[in-house]
Backbone bond lengths (Angstrom), bond angles and torsions (degrees), N, CA, C in turn:
res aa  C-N    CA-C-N  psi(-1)  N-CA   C-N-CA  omega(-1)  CA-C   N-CA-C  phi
1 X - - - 1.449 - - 1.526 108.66 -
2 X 1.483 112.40 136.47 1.473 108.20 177.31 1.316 108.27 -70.43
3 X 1.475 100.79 152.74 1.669 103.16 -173.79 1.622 131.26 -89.43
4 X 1.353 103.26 20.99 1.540 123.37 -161.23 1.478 78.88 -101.86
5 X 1.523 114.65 -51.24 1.659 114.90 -168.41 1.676 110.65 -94.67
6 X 1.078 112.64 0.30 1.287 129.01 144.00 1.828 119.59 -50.56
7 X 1.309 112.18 -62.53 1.320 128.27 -162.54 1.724 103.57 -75.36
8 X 1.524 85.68 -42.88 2.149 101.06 176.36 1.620 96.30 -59.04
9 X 1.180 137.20 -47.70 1.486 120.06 -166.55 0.747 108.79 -66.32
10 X 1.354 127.60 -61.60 1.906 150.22 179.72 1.868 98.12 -34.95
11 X 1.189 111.26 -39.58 1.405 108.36 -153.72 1.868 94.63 -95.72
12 X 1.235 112.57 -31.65 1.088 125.97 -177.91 2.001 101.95 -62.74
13 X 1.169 110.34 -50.60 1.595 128.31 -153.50 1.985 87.24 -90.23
14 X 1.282 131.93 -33.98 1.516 126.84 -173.89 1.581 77.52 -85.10
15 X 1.098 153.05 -37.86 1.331 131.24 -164.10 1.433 134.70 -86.73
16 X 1.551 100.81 -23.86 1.669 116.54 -162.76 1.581 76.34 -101.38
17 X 1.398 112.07 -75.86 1.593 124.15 -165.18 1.373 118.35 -41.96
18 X 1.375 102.22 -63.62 1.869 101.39 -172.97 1.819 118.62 -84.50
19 X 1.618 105.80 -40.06 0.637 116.07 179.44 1.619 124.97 -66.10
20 X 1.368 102.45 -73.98 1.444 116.46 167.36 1.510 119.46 -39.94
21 X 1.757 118.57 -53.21 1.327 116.48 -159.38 1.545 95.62 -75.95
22 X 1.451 133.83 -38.65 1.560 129.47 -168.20 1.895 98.54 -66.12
23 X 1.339 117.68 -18.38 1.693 93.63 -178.39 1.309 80.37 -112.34
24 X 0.837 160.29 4.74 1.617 129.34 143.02 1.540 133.17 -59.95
25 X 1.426 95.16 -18.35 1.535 112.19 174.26 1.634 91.44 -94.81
26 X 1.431 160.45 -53.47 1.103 140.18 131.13 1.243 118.47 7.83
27 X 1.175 116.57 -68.68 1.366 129.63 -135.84 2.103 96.92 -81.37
28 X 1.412 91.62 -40.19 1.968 106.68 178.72 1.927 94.39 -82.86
29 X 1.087 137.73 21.78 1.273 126.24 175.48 1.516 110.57 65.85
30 X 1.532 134.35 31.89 1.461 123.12 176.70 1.482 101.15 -119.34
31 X 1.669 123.76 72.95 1.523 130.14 177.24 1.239 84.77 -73.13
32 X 1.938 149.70 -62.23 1.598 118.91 -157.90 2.096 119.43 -48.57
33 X 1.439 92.48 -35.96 1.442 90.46 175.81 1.677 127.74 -70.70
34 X 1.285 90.57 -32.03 1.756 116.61 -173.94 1.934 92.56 -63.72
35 X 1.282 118.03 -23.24 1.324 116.09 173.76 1.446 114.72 -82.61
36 X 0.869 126.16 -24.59 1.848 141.79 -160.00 1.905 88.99 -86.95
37 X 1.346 103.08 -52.58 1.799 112.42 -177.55 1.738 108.61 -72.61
38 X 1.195 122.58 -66.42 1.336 117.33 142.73 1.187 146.22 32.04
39 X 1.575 104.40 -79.23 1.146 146.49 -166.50 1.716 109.66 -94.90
40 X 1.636 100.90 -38.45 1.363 107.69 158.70 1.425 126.78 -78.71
41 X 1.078 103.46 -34.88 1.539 111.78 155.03 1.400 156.32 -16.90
42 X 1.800 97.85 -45.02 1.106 116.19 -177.47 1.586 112.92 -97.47
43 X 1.442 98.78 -29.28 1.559 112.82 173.49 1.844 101.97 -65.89
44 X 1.119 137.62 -73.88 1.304 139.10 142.35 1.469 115.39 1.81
45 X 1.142 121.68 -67.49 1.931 121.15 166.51 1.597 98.64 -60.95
46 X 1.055 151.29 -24.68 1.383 135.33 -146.82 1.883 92.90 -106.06
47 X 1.307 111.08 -44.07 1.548 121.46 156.02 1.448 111.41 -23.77
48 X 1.069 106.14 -38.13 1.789 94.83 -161.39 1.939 95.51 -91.93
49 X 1.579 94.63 -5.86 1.836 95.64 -175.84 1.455 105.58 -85.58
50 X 1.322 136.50 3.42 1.728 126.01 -146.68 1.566 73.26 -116.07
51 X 1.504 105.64 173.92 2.034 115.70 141.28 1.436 119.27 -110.66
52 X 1.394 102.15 68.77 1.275 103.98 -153.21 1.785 89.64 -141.55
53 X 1.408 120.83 138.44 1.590 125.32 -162.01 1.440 101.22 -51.22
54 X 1.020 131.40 179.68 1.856 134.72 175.66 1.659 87.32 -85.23
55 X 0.905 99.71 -56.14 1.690 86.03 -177.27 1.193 135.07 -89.17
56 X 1.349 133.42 28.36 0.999 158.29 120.21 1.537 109.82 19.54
57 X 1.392 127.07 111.48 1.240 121.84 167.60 1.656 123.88 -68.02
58 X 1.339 135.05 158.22 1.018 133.85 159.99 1.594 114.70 56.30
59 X 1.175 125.28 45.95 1.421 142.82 173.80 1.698 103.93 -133.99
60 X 1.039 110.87 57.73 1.625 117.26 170.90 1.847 100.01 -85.46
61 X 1.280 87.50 -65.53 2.118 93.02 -151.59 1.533 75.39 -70.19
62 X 1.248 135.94 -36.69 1.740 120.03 -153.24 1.517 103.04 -63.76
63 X 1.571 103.93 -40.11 1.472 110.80 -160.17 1.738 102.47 -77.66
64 X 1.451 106.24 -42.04 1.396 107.82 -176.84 1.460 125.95 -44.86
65 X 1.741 107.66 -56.40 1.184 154.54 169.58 2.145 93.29 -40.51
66 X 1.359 113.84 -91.12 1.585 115.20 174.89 1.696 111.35 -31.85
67 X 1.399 117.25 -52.67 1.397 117.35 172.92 1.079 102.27 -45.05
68 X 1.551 134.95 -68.01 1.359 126.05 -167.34 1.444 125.22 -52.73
69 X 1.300 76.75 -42.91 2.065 80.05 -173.48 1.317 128.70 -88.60
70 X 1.766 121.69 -9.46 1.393 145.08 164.97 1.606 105.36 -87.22
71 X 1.396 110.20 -53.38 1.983 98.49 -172.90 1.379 112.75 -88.30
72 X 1.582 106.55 -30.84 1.222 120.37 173.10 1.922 134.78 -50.16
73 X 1.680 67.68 -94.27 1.452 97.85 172.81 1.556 119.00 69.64
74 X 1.065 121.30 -134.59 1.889 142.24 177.45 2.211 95.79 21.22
75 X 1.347 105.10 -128.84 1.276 108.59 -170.15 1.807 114.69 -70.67
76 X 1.640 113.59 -16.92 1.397 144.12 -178.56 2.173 88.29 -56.46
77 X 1.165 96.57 -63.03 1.397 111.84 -169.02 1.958 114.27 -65.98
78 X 1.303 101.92 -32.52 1.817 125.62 -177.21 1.990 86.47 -70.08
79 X 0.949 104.96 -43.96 1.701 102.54 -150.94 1.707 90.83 -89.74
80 X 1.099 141.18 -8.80 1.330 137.37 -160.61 1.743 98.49 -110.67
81 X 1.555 113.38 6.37 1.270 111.03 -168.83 1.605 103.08 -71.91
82 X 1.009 111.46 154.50 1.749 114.67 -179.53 1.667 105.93 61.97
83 X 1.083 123.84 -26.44 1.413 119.48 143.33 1.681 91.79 121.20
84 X 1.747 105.56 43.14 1.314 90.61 -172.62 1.847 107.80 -86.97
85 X 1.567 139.31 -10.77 0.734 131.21 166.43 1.442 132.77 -64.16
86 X 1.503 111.75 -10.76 1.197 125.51 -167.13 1.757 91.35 -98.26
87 X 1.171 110.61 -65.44 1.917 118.49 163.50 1.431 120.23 -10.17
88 X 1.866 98.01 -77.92 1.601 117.70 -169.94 1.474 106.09 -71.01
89 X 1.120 123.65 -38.63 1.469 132.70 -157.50 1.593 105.27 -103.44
90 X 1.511 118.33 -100.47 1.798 114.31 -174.04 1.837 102.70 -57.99
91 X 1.451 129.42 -34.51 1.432 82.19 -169.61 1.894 125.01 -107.85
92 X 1.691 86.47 -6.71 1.767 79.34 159.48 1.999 111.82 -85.80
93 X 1.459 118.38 -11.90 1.357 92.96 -166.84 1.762 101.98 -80.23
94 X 1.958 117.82 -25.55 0.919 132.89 -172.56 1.483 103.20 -68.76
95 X 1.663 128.71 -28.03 1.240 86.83 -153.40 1.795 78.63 -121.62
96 X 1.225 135.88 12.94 1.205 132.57 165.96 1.622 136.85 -164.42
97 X 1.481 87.13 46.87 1.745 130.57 -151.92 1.721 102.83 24.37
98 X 1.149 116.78 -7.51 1.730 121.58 170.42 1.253 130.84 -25.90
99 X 1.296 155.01 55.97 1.182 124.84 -171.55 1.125 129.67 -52.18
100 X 1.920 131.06 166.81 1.293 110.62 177.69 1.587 127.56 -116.85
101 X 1.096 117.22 137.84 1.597 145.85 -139.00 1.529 104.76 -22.06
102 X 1.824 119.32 -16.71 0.968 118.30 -173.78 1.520 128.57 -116.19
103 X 1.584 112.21 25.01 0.955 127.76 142.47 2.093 134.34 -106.46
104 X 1.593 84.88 166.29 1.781 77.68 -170.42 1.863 92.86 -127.49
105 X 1.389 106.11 113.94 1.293 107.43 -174.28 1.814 108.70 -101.19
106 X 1.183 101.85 140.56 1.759 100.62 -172.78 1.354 95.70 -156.12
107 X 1.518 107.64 162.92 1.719 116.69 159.94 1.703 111.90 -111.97
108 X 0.897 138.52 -176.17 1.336 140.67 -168.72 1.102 92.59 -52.16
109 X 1.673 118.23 -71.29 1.393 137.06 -138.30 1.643 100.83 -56.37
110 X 1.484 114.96 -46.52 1.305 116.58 -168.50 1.710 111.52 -78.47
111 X 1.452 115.44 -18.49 1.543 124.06 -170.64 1.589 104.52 -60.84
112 X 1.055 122.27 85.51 1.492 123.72 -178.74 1.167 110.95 -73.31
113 X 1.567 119.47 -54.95 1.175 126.26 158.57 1.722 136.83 -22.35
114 X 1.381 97.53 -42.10 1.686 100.15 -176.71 1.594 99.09 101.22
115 X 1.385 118.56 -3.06 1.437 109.16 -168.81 1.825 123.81 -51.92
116 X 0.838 107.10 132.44 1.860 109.20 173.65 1.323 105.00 -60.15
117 X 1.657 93.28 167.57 1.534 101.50 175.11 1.860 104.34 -95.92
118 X 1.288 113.44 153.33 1.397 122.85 172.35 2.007 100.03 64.21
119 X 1.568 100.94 12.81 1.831 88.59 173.70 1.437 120.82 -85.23
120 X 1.011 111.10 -173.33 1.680 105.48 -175.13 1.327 112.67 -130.69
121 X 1.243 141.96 95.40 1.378 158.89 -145.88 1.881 102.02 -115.84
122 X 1.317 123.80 97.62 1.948 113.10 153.38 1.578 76.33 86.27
123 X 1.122 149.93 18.76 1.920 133.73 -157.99 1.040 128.81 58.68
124 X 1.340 119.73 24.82 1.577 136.28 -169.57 1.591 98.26 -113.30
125 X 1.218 128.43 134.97 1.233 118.58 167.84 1.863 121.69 -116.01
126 X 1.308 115.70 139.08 1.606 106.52 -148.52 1.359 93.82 -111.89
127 X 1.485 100.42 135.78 1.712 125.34 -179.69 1.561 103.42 -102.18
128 X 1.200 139.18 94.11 1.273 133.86 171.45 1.770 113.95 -70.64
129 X 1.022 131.66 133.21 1.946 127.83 -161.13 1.537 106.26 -69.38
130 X 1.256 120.75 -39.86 1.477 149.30 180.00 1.172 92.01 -31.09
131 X 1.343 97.10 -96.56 2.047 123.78 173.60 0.609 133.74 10.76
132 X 2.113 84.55 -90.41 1.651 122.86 157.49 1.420 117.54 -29.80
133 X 1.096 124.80 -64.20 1.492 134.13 176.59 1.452 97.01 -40.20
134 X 1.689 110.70 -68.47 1.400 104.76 -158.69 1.671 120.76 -47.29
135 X 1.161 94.21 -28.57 1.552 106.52 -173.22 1.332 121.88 -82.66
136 X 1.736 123.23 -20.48 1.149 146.51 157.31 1.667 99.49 -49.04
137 X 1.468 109.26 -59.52 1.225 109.42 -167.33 1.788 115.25 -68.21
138 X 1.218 106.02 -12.88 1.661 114.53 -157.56 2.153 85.26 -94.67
139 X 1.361 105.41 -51.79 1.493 90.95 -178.55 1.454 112.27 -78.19
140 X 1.250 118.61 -24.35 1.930 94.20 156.69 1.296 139.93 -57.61
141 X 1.449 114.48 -24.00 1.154 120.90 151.84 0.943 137.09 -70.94
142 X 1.609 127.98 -5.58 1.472 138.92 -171.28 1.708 74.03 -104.56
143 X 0.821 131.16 -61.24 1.586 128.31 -166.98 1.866 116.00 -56.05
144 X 1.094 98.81 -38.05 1.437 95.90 163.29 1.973 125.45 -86.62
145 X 1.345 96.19 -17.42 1.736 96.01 178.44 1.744 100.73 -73.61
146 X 1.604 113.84 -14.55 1.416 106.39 -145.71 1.970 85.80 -111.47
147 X 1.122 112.96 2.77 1.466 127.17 161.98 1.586 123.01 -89.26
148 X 1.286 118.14 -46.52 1.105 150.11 165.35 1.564 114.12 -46.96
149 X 1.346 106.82 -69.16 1.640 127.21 158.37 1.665 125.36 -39.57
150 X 1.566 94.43 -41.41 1.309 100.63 178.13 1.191 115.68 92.63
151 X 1.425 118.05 10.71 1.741 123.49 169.86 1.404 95.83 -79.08
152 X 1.526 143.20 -25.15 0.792 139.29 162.27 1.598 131.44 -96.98
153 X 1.721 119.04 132.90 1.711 92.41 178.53 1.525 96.61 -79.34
154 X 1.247 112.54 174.43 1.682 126.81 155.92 1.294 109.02 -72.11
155 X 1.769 100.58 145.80 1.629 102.59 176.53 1.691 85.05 -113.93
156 X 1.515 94.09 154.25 1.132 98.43 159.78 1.719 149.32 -71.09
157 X 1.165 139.85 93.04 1.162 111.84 -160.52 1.657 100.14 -121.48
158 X 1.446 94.55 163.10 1.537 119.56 -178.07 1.474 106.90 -84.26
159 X 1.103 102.72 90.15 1.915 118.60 169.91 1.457 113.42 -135.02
């Protein structure tokens, strides 16, 4: 596949798919789910960081883990150490919409508190959906400039 139309799918599929569909679930008031997608999300951006097929077996925490710390980074990357963001967040919300005991998930509307995003409240650390999103949206764009640029090749994917 040429790689011009390579870069158009990729850019097409981080935009409609990840991007678009997580604030539309925002956008209809469903931030608990918008966390479950989210969370898959970042593992999904980190995919496009390996050389390794998209479908690739057994690259969950690797891929999750690179997302964080390449699109991410700053306190995103501090909190994922030992791999607890990948734990509390993508694999209990993914595999039993559950979060785990040590996060506090909210959207603005419900934050009565005033709580921050990524703060740490009682040992709980709080994901506000807003944010989250925003920041979803900020490392897809670092992920597509860095495709674009050519620090990255394109993988191919089936979309």
């Amino acid at each position: 596949m040429e790689t011009q139309e390579q870069i158009e799918r990729i850019e097409h599929f981080i935009r409609e798919v990840i991007v678009d569909e997580i604030t539309k679930l925002q956008g209809v008031g469903l931030s608990y789910m918008q966390f479950v997608i989210m969370g898959q999300a970042i593992e999904v951006l980190g995919s496009f960081l390996d050389n390794k097929p998209m479908k690739a077996k057994g690259q969950s925490a690797k891929r999750f883990s690179l997302g964080v710390k390449k699109l991410f980074g700053g306190r995103y990357r501090l909190l994922n150490d030992n791999g607890f963001l990948y734990d509390k967040l993508r694999n209990q919300m993914t595999h039993t919409f559950i979060p785990g005991n040590d996060l506090i998930l909210l959207n603005q509307a419900d934050n009565k508190n005033g709580y921050k995003h990524l703060q740490i409240i009682d040992g709980k650390l709080v994901l506000i959906s807003e944010v989250f999103n925003e920041d979803i949206c900020k490392a897809s764009e670092r992920l597509l400039e860095a495709i674009k640029n050519e620090v990255l090749f394109p993988k191919n994917i089936a979309y």
